[in-house]
N, C-alpha and C positions, 0 to 999 in steps of 0.2 A: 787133557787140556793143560796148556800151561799158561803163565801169564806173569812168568818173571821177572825175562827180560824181553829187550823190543824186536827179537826176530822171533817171538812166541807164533806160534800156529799148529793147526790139525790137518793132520794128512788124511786123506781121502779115496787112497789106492790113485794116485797121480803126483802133479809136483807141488810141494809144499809151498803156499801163500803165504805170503807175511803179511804180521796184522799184532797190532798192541793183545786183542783181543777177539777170537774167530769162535762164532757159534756157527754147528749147521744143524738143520733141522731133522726131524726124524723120518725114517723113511727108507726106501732103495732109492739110491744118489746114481744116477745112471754117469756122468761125471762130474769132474768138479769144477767148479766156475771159475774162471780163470779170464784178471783183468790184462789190460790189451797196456799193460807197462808205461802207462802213459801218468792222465794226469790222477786217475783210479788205481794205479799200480799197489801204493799200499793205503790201506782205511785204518783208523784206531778201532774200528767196530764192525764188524761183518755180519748182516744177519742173509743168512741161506736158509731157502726149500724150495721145492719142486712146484709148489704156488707160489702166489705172493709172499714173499716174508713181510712178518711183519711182528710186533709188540702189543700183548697183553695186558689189559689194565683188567683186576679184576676183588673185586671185594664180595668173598663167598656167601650166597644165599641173597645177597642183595641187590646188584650188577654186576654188567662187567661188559669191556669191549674193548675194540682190537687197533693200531696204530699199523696199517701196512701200505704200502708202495704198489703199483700198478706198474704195466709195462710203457705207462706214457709220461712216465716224470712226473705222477698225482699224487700226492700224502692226502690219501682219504683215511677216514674211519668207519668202524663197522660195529655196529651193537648188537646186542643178541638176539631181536626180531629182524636182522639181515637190513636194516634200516642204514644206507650208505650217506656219508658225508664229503666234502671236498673241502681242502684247506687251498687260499689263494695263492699262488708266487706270481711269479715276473711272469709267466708264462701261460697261464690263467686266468686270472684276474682278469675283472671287466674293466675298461675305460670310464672313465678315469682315473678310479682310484689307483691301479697299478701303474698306472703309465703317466709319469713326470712330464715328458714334453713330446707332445705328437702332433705330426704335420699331417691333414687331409689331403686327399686329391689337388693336385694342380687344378682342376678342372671346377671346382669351387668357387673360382670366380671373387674372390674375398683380398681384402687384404690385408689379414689375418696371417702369420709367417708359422708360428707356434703354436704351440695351446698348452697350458702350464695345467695341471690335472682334469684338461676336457674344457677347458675355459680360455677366455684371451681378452682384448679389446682389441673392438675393429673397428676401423672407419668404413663410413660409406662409399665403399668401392665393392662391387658387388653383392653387398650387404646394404640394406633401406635404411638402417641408422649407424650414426656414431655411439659407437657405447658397447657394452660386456657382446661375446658372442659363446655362446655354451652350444656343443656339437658333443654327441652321444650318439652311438649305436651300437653295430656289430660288424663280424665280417672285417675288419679293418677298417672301420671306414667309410665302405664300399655302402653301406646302406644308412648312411647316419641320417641323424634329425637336427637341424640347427635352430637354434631359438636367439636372435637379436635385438635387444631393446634400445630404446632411443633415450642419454641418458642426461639430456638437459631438461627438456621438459617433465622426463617419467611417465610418460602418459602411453605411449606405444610401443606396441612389441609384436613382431612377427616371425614368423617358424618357416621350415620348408624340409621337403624329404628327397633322399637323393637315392633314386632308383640304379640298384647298383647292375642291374639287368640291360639296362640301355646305355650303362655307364651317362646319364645326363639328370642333375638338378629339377626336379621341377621348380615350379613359379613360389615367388614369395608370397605368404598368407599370412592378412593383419589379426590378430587376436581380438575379439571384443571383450571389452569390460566396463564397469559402471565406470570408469573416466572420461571413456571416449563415446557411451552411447546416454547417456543422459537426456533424458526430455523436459519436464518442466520444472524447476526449482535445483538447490544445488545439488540434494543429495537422492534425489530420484532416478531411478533405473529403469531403462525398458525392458520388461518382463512380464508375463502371464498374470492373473490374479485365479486365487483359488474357485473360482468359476469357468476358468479358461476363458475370461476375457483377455483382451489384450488391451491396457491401458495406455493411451498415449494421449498427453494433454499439449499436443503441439501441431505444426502444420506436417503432413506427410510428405512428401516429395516424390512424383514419376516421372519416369522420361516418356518423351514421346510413343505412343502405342504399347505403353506399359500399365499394369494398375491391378483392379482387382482382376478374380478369375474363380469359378468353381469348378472342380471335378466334373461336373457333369458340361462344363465348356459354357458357362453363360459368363460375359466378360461385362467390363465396367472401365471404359481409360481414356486417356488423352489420344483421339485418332492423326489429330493434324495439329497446328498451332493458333484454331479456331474452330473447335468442334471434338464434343465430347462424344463416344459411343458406346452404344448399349446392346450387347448380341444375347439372345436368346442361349441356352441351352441347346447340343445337338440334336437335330430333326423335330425339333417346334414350327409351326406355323404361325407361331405371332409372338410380340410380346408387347410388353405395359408395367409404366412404372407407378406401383399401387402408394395412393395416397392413404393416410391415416390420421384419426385423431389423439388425443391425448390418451386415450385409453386402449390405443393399440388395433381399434374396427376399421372395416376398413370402407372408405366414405366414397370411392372413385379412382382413379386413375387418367392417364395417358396412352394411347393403345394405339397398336401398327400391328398389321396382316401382311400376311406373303404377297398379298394383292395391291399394295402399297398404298393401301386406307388405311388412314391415320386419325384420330382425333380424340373426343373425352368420353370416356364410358362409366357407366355406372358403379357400384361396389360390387368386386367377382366379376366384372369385365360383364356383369350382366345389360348389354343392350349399349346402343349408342345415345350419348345427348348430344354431341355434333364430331359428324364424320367428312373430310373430306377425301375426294379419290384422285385418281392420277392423273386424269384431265382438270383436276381443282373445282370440280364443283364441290357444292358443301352442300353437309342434309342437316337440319333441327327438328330436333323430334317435340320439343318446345315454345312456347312463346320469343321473340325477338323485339327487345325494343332499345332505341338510337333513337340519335337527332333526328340526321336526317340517313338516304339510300340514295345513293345514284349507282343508275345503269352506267357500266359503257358503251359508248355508241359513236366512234367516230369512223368517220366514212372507210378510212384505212385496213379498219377491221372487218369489213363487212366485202359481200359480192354479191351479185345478181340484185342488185337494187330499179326498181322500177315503182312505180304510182301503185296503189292497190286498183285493178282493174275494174270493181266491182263493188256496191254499195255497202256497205258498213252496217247502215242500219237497222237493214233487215238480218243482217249475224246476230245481233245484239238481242234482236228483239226474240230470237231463239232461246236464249241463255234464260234459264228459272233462276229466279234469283228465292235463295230459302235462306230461311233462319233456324239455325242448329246450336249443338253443342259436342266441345270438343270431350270425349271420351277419358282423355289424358290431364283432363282440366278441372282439376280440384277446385274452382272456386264455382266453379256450373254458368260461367259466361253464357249468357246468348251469343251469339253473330250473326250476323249477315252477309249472306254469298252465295255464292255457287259449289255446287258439288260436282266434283271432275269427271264422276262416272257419266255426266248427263250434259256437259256443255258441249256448246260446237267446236269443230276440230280446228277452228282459226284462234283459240283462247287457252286449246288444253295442251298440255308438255307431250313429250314421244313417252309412251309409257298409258298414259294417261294418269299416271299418278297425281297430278297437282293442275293447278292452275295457271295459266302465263300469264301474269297481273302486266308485263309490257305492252305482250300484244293486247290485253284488255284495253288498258292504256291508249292505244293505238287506236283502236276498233271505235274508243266511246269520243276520243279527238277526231276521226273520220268520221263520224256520226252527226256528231257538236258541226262539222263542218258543212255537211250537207242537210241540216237542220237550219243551217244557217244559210244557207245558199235559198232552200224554199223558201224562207222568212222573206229575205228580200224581194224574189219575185212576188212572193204575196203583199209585198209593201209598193211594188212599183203596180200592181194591178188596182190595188187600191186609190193610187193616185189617179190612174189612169180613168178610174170609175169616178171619183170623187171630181175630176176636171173635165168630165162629161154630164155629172149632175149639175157643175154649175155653168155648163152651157145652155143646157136645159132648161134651166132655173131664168136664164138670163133672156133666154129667145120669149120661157111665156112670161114674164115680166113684159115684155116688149106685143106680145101677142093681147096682153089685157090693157095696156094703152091704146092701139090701136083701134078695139072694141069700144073703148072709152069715146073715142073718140067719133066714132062711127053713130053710136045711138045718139050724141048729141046735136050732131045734124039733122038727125030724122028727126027731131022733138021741134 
């Protein structure tokens, strides 16, 4: 080895390299390495071997490792658990730190020209605000992330990822944070509470046929722009919105069947206290009291109208009229009426279950009428007797003057 002067070198069984300074490593040297006279032609320092070359750092007994070159332009390190390291250059390094000014895809949509270490300011041209725009990834590029925030107010900031597979942008997406989701007071955030409630002391807002919903598909939302809706759970036959008191029991409800009876039911939907059905009748399983009741009854709604053909009073006089009490009736009323299993079939409902208090109605007004009809004949027979008594009355008046009259001749 020499290292005199500056065409020092070591020959290697080929032609001699120049070099300030030429180490080769140990070993069988199959040949010798020979630069391509360019811009590598002569080095001040040559390190060769038949691996990686490379430099030794090594403090005996304590550590020690190793400074060598790869075959791709890498200055890693290596310690003596084979534990590998990488040093950055131009050529490595991630963005932005190595790279001073870099242009994204044309296809970015921005108008953003540069990006001074992975950063810029960009106006709202394909970016959602005026203000800083920070773009990082990989791939060149090809797969970055950009983050834009809005820098007058400070309040907004949104991201997007660029799928470098479709070569296309997806859509911009706004970031939440306690600036912009705030509910009541300044510095209040919408967020969970360590019970996994969800606290919000404000009005909530849904759009049309949006709102609550469970897993098991029982919904809760605005159906139209006058009518709120309540769906059951999948494959229920009814539902009911249960009412409660302060202490959480529950006191009744509102209730709908698949048979579209609807009305108020008990607590646990145990039994109805008033059901209507499809055709709109309504059942009370209770007492009702009101001003007043009216039927409807006008001519329009009705058919087949004709006179009752047959006398009224003797229907009436069929009906047992009893004094009972209702089963259901906590205070132990008496009443007065009839029981449905036993009246005539001109008074009772189809079914037989109830009473027809109309046609009753009806039956005791046709009755009242032909009650009334006898009365008078029995008042025009009476006159007719009464003006035949005092005909009678009047001839022997007249029959005992004449007698009078008669004996006083004779005398």
């Amino acid at each position: 080895m020499k290292n005199e002067v500056a065409d020092s070198y070591i020959k290697n069984g080929s032609a001699l390299q120049p070099a300030t300074f030429n180490i080769q490593g140990k070993g069988n040297i199959a040949n010798d390495y020979v630069f391509d006279n360019s811009a590598y032609a002569a080095g001040n320092l040559e390190l060769r071997s038949v691996n990686n070359p490379g430099i030794g750092f090594h403090r005996p007994g304590v550590w020690g490792w190793s400074l060598y070159s790869d075959g791709g332009m890498n200055l890693r390190g290596r310690n003596s658990d084979g534990r590998d390291v990488t040093f950055w250059n131009s050529a490595n390094a991630p963005r932005p730190l190595a790279q001073r000014d870099f242009r994204l895809y044309k296809d970015d949509g921005t108008s953003a020209d540069v990006f001074g270490q992975g950063t810029t300011f960009c106006y709202a041209a394909g970016s959602p605000y005026n203000g800083p725009l920070l773009s990082f990834g990989g791939l060149d590029g090809g797969y970055d992330c950009q983050i834009n925030a809005e820098y007058y107010d400070g309040k907004t900031i949104a991201f997007r990822v660029r799928n470098g597979d479709k070569q296309t942008w997806n859509p911009w997406l706004r970031l939440i944070h306690e600036g912009n989701v705030a509910t009541k007071g300044s510095d209040v955030v919408l967020k969970t509470e360590a019970n996994g409630y969800l606290g919000v002391e404000n009005w909530v807002r849904v759009g049309q046929q949006t709102g609550l919903y469970t897993a098991q598909g029982s919904h809760f939302f605005p159906n139209t722009a006058f009518s709120w809706a309540i769906r059951p759970e999948h494959g229920a036959t009814s539902i009911w919105l249960e009412l409660q008191n302060e202490a959480g029991n529950n006191i009744g409800g509102f209730y709908g069947d698949m048979y579209g009876n609807m009305g108020i039911v008990n607590a646990g939907a145990n039994g109805w206290r008033i059901k209507t059905d499809v055709s709109g009748n309504a059942y009370v399983t209770g007492q009702v009291q009101a001003t007043s009741f009216f039927q409807t009854s006008l001519r329009s709604l009705k058919k087949d109208m004709q006179p009752l053909p047959y006398a009224a009073l003797p229907v009436l006089m069929k009906a047992q009229v009893r004094s009972f009490k209702f089963k259901a009736d906590s205070t132990g009323k008496t009443n007065v009426g009839f029981i449905a299993d036993e009246v005539p079939d001109e008074i009772s409902i189809p079914g037989r279950g109830g009473v027809d208090q109309a046609s009753t109605v009806g039956l005791l007004v046709k009755s009242t009428q032909e009650l009334n009809t006898a009365q008078t004949d029995l008042k025009l027979q009476v006159k007719e007797l009464q003006q035949q008594l005092q005909d009678m009355q009047q001839q022997l008046k007249q029959q005992q003057v004449l007698i009078e009259q008669l004996l006083q001749k004779k005398s």
